[in-house]
Every structure is written in structure tokens, then in C-alpha cells.
C-alpha positions as CSV (number, residue, x, y, z in Angstrom):
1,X,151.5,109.9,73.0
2,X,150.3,111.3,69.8
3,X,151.7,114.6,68.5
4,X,150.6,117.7,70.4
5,X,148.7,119.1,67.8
6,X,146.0,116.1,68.2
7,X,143.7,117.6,71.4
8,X,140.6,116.4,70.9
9,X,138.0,118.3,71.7
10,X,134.5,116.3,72.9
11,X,131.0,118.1,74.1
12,X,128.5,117.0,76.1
13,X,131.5,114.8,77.5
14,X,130.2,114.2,81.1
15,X,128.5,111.1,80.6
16,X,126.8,108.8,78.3
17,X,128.1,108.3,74.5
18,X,130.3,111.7,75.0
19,X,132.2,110.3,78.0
20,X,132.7,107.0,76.4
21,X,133.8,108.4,73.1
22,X,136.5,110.5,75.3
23,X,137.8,107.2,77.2
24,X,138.5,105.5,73.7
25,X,140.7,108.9,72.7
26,X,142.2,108.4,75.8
27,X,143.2,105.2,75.2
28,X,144.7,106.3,71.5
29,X,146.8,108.8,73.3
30,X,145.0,112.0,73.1
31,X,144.9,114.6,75.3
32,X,141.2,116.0,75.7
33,X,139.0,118.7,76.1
34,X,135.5,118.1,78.2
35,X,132.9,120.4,77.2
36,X,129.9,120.5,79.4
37,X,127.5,122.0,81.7
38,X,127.7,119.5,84.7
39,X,130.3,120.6,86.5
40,X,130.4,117.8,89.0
41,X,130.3,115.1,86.4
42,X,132.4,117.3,84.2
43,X,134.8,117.0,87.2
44,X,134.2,113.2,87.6
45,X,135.1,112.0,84.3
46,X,138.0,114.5,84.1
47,X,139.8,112.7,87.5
48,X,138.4,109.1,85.7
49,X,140.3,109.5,82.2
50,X,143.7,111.0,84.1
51,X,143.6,108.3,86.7
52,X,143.4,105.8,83.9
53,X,145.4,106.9,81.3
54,X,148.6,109.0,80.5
55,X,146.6,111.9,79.1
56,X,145.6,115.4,80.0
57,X,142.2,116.4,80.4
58,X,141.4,119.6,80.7
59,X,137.2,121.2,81.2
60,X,135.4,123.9,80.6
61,X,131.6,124.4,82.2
62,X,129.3,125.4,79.1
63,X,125.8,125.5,78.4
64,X,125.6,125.3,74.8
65,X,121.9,125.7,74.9
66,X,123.2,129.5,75.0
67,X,124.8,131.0,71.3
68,X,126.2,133.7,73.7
69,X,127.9,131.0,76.0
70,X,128.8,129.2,73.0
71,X,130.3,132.5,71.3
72,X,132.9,132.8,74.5
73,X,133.6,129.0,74.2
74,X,134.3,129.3,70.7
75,X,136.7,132.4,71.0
76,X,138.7,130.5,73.7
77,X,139.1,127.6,71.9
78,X,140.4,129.4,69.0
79,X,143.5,130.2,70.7
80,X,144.5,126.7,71.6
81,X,146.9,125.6,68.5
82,X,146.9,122.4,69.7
83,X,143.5,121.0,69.2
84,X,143.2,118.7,66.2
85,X,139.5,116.8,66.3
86,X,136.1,118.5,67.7
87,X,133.3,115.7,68.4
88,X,129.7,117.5,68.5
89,X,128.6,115.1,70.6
90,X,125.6,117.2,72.7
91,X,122.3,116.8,72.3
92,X,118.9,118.1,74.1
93,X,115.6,117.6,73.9
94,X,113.2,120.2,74.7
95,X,111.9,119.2,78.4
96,X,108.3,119.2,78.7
97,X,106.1,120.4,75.6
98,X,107.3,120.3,72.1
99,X,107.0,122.9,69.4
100,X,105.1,124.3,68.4
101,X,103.7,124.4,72.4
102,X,106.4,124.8,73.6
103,X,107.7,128.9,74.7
104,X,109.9,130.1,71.9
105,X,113.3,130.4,74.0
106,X,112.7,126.1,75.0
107,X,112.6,124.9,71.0
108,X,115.3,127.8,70.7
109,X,117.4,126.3,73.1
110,X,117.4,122.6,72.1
111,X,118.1,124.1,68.6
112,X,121.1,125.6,69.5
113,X,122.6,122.6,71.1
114,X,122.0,119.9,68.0
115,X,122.9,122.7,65.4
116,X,123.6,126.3,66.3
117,X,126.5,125.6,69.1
118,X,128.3,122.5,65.8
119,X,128.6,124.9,63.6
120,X,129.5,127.7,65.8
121,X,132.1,125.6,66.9
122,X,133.0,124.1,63.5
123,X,133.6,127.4,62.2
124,X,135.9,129.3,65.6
125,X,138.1,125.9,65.4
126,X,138.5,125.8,61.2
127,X,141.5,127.7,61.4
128,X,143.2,125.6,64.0
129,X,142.2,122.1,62.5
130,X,143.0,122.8,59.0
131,X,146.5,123.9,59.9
132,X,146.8,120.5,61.1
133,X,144.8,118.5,58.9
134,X,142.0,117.7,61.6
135,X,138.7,116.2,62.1
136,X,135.2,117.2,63.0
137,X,133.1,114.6,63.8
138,X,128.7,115.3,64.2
139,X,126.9,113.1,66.4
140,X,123.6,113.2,64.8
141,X,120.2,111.1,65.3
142,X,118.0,109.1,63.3
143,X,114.9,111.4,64.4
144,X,116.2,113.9,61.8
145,X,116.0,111.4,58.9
146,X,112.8,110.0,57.0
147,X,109.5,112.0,56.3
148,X,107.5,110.4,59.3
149,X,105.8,112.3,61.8
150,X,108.5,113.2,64.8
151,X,107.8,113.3,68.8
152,X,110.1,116.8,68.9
153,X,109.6,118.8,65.8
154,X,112.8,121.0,67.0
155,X,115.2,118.0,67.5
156,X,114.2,116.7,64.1
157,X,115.2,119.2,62.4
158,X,118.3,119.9,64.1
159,X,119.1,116.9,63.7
160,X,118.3,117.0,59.9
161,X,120.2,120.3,59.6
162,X,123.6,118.8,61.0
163,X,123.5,115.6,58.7
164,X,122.7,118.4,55.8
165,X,125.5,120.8,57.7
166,X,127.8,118.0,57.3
167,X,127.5,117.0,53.7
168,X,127.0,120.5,52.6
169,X,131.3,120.6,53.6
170,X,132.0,117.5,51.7
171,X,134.1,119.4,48.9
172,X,136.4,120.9,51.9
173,X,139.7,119.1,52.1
174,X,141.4,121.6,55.0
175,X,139.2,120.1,57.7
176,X,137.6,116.6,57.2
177,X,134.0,117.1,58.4
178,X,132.0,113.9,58.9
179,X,129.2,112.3,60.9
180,X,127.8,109.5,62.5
181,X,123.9,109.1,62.4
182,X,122.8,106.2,65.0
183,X,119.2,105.4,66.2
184,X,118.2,104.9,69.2
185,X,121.3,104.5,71.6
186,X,121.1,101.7,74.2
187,X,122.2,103.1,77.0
188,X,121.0,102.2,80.5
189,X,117.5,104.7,80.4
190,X,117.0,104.0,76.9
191,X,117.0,100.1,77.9
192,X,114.4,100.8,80.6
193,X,112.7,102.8,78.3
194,X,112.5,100.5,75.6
195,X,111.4,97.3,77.6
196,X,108.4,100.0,79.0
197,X,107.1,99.9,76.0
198,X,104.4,97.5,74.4
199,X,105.3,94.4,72.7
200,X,104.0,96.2,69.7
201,X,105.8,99.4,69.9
202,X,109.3,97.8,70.6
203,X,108.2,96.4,67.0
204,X,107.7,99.5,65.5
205,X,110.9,100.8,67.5
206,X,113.1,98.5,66.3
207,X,116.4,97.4,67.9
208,X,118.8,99.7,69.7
209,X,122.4,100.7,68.8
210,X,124.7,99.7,71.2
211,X,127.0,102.4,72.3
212,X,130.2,101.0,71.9
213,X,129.2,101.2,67.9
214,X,128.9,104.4,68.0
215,X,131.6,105.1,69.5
216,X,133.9,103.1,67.2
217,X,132.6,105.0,64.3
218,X,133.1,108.4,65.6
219,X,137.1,107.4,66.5
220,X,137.4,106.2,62.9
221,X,136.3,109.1,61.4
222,X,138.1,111.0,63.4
223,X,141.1,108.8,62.3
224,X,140.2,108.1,58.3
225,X,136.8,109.6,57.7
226,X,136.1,111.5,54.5
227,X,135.2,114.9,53.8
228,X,130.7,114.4,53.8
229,X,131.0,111.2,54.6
230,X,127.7,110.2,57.2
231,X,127.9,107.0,59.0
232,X,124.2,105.5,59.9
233,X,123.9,102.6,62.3
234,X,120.8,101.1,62.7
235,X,119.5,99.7,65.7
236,X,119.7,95.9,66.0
237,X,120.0,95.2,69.7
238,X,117.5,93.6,72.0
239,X,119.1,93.9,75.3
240,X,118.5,92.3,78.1
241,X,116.1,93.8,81.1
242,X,118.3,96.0,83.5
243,X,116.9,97.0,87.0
């Protein structure tokens, strides 16, 4: 087990790259924290990672699409003296239209899940993980890099703000802030998405980023990242068709 200070903290953990990056700090020894707002998947991977490893897991039901909801969260975790590493792993996409279509509170929403609800987090944990000389780890995207024209004007620049968010705290030592900036992750809708598109678009696409990349580079800078540092991975998988 590792000491009791190191609780790792992971959001949007009920599936995807969030529940994956929790299973490989499960498998380091780290007791967890499962921040989401499904509570029967939150549930699900909770019973997964204590069947399969000698950890504790504990939840908490969040919709961080909320700065109020995100406010309480932060305040609660604050008391916990044990938690030494916060992954921002959530991410949303406005549903339906994008801005500047879409109604205020949807692009508002999305916004406070890739940026707002990081740094509000970020900041209600600092006292906690500098005590202990912890981690914060930001799960960015690729769609906030570059000057081209982006599908979801309020993801890019989310997105752009956390890379920025996290560089901006490269000259703090108390808390080593870092992120990891894939493109496009190849998990299983992505792969159906992907081969739906035209021979000519998957060009333009690119390959994907296999998920298991990702999640390697978020446990080692969790473990021996630098203050700013950003991790990119570029996409250079062609997977196979999946039903």
C-alpha cells in the first residue's frame, strides 16, 4: 500500500479513460476517490476496483457541469488530509447545437466541466496536496490546440484554457501541476465513429490515441511530472472495425 497521504482523487471516473486511469492507481496501491455524475456506473466501477484490488474506493455523485455543485465538492474535499493526486479527467461536449447557437447556460455548462470545475478543484485541494508534495494531473484535448476552425467553439477553448491553466502554474513547486493533451481517444464509439467516416476524412482525421497511452502518461505525471510540464500524444492508431 502506498502511504495514506496518497488518495487519488479522479473525475469523470465512471467509465472510459477516467475509469481506466483509476484501475492503473489501483494497481500502484492507491486508495481512490470516484468523482461523477452516474451514479450507477459510479457504483459499478467502485465494486470493480475493490473486488480487484486491495484498495478503498470511495464516490461522490457530482455534476460538475454545475460551479455551485462543484463549490460543495470542493469544500468537502478540502477536509480530507489524505488526498495526495487530483486527475481532471471530465470532459463534455455541449449536446446538440454549438455556440454561438447554442442557449447560454449549454456552452456554460460544458465550460465549467473542461475548465471552471479544474481549477475550482485545483485551488480547494492546494492546501492539502502541497502539504504532501502532490500531483494534479489535466486531461486536456487536442481540439484546444492549433488555429483551425473547431466543431465546438466552447470545448476549444476550454480546452485551450486548461493547457494555458496548466503552464501558467509551472513556477509552483508546492503542488506539481501537469497535463496530458491526447487527440482523438480510441475508445470503442470513437472507433465506430472513425471507420463512419470517409476514406478521405479518416485522412484528414489522422490516427487515434489508444487509451492505454493516455493513461500511462497521466500515472507518470502523477508519479515524476514537472511543474508546467504538457504531455501531447498524437494519434497514430488505425484500429480494427469493432461491431
Amino acid at each position: 500500500m502506498v502511504d495514506a497521504a496518497d488518495v487519488a482523487v479522479v473525475t469523470g471516473a465512471a467509465g472510459g479513460v477516467g475509469r481506466m486511469i483509476a484501475q492503473a492507481l489501483a494497481d500502484r496501491g492507491r486508495d481512490l476517490l470516484l468523482i461523477d455524475r452516474l451514479p450507477g456506473a459510479l457504483d459499478e466501477a467502485r465494486r470493480r476496483l475493490e473486488d480487484g484490488y486491495d484498495v478503498h474506493v470511495g464516490t461522490r455523485v457530482c455534476d460538475l457541469g454545475s460551479a455551485e455543485a462543484v463549490r460543495t465538492l470542493g469544500a468537502e474535499l478540502a477536509r480530507d488530509a489524505r488526498v495526495g493526486a487530483l486527475v481532471n479527467n471530465a470532459g463534455a461536449w455541449t449536446a446538440g447545437d454549438q455556440y454561438p447557437d447554442a442557449a447560454p447556460d449549454a456552452w456554460w455548462s460544458a465550460m465549467t466541466v473542461n475548465l471552471l470545475a479544474p481549477m475550482l478543484l485545483t485551488q480547494s485541494l492546494w492546501p492539502t496536496l502541497a502539504s504532501v508534495g502532490g500531483a494534479v494531473v489535466n486531461v486536456g484535448s487536442s481540439g484546444g490546440t492549433g488555429d483551425d476552425a473547431y466543431a465546438s467553439p466552447e470545448y476549444g477553448a476550454a480546452k485551450a484554457g486548461l493547457r494555458r491553466f496548466t503552464t501558467s502554474l509551472g513556477a509552483r513547486s508546492d503542488v506539481r501541476v501537469t497535463a496530458v493533451v491526447p487527440g482523438w481517444i480510441g475508445l470503442d464509439r470513437a472507433v465506430r465513429e472513425w471507420h463512419a467516416l470517409s476514406p478521405r476524412a479518416r485522412a484528414d482525421a489522422g490516427g487515434l490515441v489508444p487509451p492505454a497511452r493516455v493513461v500511462d502518461a497521466v500515472v507518470r505525471l502523477i508519479e515524476r511530472g514537472q511543474p508546467g510540464e504538457v504531455v501531447e500524444l498524437e494519434g497514430d492508431w488505425v484500429p480494427e472495425p469493432r461491431p
